[in-house]
N, C-alpha and C positions, 0 to 999 in steps of 0.2 A: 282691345282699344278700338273707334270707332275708326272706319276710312275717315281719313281728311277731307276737308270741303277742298282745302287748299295745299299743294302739297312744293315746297319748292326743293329740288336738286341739282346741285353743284355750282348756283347761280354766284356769279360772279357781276360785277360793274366794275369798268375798268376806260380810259380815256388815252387813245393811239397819239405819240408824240413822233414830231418829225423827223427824231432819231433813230426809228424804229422801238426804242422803247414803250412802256406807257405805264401810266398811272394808275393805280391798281386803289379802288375804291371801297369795293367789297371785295375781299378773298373767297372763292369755292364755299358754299353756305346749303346744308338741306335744315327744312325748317319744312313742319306742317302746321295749320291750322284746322282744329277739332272741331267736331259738334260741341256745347256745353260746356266751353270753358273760355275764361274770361283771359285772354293774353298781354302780359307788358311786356316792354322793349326799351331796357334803359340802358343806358352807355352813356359817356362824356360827349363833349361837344366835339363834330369831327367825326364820329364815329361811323357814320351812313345810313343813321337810324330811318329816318327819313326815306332815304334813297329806298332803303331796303320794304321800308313799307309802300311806295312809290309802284315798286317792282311786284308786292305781291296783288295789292289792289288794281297791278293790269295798265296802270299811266306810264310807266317804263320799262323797257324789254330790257332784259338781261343781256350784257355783252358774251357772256357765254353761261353755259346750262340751261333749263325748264323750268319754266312754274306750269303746274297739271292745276286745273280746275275741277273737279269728281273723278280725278285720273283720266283728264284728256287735255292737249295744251291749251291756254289761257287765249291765245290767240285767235283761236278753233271754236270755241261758243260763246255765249253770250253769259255771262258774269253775272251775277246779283250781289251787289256789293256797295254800300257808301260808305262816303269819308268825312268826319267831322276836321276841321282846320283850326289851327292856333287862332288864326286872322277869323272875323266871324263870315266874312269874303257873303256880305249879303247883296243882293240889289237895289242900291239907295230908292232908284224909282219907282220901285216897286212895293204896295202895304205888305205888312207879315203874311196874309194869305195868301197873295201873288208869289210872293218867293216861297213860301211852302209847298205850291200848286208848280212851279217849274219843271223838277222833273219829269213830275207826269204827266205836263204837256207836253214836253218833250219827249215822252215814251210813244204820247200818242192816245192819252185818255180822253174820253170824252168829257165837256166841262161839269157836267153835271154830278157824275163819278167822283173824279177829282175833286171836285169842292167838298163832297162827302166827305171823303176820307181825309182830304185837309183840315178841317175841321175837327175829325174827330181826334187827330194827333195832336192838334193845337191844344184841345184840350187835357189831354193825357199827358203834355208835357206844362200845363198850367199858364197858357197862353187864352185860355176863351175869355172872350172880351176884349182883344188886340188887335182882334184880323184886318184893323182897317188902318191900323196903326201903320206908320213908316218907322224902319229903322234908327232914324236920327232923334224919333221921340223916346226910346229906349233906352234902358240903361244896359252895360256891357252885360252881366247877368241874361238881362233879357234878350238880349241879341243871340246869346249862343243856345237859350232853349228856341230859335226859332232856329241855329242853326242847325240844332240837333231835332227838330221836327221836321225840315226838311230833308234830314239824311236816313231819319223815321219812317218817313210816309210809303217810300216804294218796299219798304216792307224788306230791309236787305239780308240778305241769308248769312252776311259778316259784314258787322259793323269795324270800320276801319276809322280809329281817330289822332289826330297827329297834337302833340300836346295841346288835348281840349280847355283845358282848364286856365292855363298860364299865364293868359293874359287878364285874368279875372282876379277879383280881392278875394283875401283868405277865405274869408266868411261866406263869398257867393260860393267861390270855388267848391266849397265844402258841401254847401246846402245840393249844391248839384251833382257834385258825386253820388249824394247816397240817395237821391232821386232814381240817378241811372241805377243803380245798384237794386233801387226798390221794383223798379220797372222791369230787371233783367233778372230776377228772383221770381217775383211772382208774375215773367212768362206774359207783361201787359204784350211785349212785344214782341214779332216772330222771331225774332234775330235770333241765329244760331250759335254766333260767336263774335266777340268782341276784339277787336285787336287795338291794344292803347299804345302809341311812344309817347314817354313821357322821360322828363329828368328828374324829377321829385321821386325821390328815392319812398319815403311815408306812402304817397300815394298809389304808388304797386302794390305794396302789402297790403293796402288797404282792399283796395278793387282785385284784385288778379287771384285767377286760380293755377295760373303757373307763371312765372319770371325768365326772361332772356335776358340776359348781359350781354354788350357787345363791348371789343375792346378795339382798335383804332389801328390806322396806317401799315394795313388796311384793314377794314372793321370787319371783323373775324367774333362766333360766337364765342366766349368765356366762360359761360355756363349757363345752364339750362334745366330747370328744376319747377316742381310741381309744389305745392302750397298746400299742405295734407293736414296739420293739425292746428289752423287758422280757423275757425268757424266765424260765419258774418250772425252780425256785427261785429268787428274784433276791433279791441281794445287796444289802444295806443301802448299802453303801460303797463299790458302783459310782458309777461318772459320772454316767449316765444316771440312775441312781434318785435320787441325790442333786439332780439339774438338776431332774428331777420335782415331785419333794419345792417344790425352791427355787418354780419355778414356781407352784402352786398354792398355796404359801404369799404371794405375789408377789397373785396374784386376789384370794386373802380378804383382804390388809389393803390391798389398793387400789380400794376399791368406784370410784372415781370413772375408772381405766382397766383393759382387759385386756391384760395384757400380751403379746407375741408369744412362741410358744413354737418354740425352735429344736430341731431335730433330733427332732420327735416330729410325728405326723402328725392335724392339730388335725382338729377336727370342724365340723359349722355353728358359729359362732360368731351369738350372737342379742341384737339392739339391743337395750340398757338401755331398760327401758319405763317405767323411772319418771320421774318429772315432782315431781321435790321443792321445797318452798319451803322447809321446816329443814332442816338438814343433821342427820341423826341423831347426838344425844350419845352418845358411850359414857360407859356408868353406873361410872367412874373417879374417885377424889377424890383431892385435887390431894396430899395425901400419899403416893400409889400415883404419880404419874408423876413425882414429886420422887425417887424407891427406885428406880424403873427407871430413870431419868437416870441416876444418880450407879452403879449397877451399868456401864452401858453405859460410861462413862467410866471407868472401872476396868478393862473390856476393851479400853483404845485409843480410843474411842469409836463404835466399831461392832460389830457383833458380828448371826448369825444368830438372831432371836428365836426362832423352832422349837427350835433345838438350848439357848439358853438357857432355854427353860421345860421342854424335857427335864432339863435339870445343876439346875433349881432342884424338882424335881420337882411342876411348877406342869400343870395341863390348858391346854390351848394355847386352850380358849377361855377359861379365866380373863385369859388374860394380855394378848389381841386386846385385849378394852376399855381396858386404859392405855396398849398402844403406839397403838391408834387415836385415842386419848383426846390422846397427845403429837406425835402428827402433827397432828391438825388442827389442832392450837394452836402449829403451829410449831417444836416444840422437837427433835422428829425427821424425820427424811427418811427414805421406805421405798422400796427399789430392788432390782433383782437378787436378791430374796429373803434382803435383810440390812438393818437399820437404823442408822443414822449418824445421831449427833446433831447439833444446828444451833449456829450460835453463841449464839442464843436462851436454846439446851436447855440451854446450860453454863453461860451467866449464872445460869439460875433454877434450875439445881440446886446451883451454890455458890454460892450469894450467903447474908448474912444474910437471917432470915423478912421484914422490913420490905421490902427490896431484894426476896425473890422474891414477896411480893407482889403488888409494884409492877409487876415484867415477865409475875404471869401477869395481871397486871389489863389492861394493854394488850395481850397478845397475846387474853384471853377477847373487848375488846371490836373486837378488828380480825378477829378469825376466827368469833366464835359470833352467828349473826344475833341468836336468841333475848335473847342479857343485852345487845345493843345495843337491842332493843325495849323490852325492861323499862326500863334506863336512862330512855332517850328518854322514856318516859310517866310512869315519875316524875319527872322534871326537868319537863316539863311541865303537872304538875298543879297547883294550888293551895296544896292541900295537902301534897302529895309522899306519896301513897300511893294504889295501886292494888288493886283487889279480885284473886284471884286467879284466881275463873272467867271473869276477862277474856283470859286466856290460857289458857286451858285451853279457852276456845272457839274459841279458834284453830287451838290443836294437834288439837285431836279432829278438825279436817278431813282431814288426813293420818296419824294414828296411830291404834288401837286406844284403848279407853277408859284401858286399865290402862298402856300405853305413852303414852299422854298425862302420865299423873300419874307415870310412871318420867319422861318426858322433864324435866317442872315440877321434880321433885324434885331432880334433877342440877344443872338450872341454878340453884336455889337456892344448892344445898352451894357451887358454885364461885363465885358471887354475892357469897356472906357472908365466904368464903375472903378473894374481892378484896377486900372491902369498899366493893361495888359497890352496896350496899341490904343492908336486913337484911326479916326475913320474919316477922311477928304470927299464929304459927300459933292463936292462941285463936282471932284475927278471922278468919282465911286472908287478911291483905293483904299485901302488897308496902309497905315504909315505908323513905324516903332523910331519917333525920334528921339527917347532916349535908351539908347540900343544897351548898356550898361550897366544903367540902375534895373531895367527891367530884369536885365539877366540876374543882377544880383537877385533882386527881389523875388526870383521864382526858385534860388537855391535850394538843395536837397526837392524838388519834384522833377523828374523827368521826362524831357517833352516828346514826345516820339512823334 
């Protein structure tokens, strides 16, 4: 195997709170980046995909561990490396040559130089005849090939890109992929290695000579595997891309296993290092997993949800939070990279409101720690109302601040759905005022 350009160990991100605890962003992580080979980095939203690319491309230090650049700290020399951006983050004031020419006035080239080789990457990226153009005369398309000529031009030994494509239409998106792809095959450019985050699950198989999964709170790797009998071009609607596809759509909606991946040639696969006491909500309300039921049972009651949020043209991380939202609560089963509903899921997608209340009420207090807590302490109080930074100083042990008050606010909306407690946002309390019917109404589940 070649030394790494890039080599990261035990890196961790993590954010110190006043209680001496902190917030643990990325868990302990070694990861290298190769000569000759094209890298993705997909995960859910939340996951530190970003951050984590942030930290190897040298913009953020690690709270604890090394990123080694040729095997010496990153800190310690001088780096050759750019990064394309979601955003095409150009300089309004400046024509497309001017912003292509940046960097390397800023290295310190002379202008004559510079303009050569701006030029000739303008061209190579299908930009000649622009150079005088400003950004605002362009269309998105066009923007991101000047923003990938200016991440071109210093010539970087690891091209770093943070969902390049995302904010572009299908069609452009597409035409530019295999642009890059043409350009990084036949070697127009020196780059050594590519590093992609992206959420498009299609789009990694497509580009990538090896795949990272990352999985969340704290984003910790999932797996890690190399893309071995995929030959470029590859075909959407081969076997293998399709089992791909299935598989790592298989990882992200199953944070709680990895599954085994056949006929592809896995990589270190690395312990789940988290140590959760909530089970993370997905921020889903119960009207969204009642729509994705009653869909899924109109398909037979199964159906591949990737291909489904492609026909509904949904972003496949929109649509994770309600399938993960209807798994944990029972109402779907996720397997083989297709979801099948429960006998649960069909009760409480056809049932009258009264009736699916009733089953998401007992399935919220048999599967979500969280609204069995809150129960339990309203039932238990005097009064039957609880303030609400009493759980909120719970959750900040394991969440971010702001992911605290997402996680609080979930279990609300699904709380008052059941009519499990309702919630005094003037006071910020938690209030069970009818202490009786409630109770009856959660009979035979057990609130601990």
């Amino acid at each position: 195997m070649a030394e790494p350009i890039i080599r990261a160990q035990q890196v961790e991100k993590f954010y110190a709170q006043p209680s001496e605890n902190r917030i643990q962003v990325i868990s302990p992580t070694d990861l290298s980046i190769v000569p000759g080979e094209i890298v993705a980095l997909l995960g859910p939203s939340g996951s530190g995909k970003s951050t984590l690319l942030r930290m190897l491309a040298g913009l953020s230090q690690p709270s604890a561990g090394e990123v080694l650049w040729h095997g010496k700290p990153i800190s310690t020399v001088r780096i050759n490396v750019s990064i394309v951006f979601q955003s095409f983050a150009l300089f309004p004031w400046l024509t497309v040559l001017e912003n292509v020419e940046a960097p390397l006035k800023a290295r310190g080239m002379a202008a004559a130089e510079r303009r050569e080789r701006s030029i000739k990457i303008l061209d190579t990226v299908g930009l000649d005849g622009f150079q005088a153009a400003y950004p605002k005369e362009l269309s998105g398309g066009m923007r991101q090939r000047v923003g990938f000529a200016r991440a071109l031009v210093v010539e970087p030994e690891v091209l770093f890109m943070d969902e390049p494509f995302s904010a572009l239409d299908v069609l452009t998106a597409e035409n530019l992929r295999s642009e890059l792809l043409e350009l990084w095959q036949k070697k127009t450019i020196p780059t050594q290695s590519i590093f992609i985050v992206t959420h498009n699950i299609e789009e990694a198989v497509l580009l990538a000579d090896r795949i990272i999964v990352l999985g969340r709170n704290p984003g910790h790797v999932r797996t890690d595997f190399k893309v071995t009998n995929l030959a470029h071009p590859r075909d959407r609607k081969s076997q293998p891309f399709t089992q791909l596809v299935d598989y790592i759509y298989k990882v992200l909606t199953r944070p709680d296993v990895t599954p085994d991946m056949p006929n592809l040639e896995p990589g270190r696969k690395v312990r789940d290092q988290r140590q959760m006491h909530y089970e993370m909500l997905p921020h889903a309300r119960p009207g969204g997993i009642a729509g994705l039921l009653e869909l899924i049972i109109d398909l037979g009651g199964r159906t591949d949800i990737y291909r489904l949020a492609d026909e509904l043209a949904f972003e496949i991380d929109d649509l994770l939070p309600i399938v993960e939202a209807a798994s944990l609560l029972g109402f779907l089963k996720v397997g083989e990279g297709d979801v099948a509903i429960t006998p649960e899921g069909h009760e409480y997608a056809e049932s009258e409101i009264l009736k699916q209340k009733e089953v998401f009420r007992k399935a919220a207090l048999e599967h979500v720690l969280l609204l069995r807590q809150i129960t339990r302490a309203l039932n238990n109080k005097t009064d039957h109302t609880v303030p609400e930074d009493f759980f909120l100083d719970m959750l900040d042990e394991q969440f971010s601040e702001e992911e605290t008050q997402r996680q609080l606010d979930t279990a609300i909306n699904w709380g008052r759905y059941a009519e499990l407690f309702d919630f005094d946002a003037s006071r910020r309390r938690f209030i069970l005022p009818e202490v009786d019917e409630t109770a009856e109404s959660v009979e035979g589940v057990e609130v601990e």
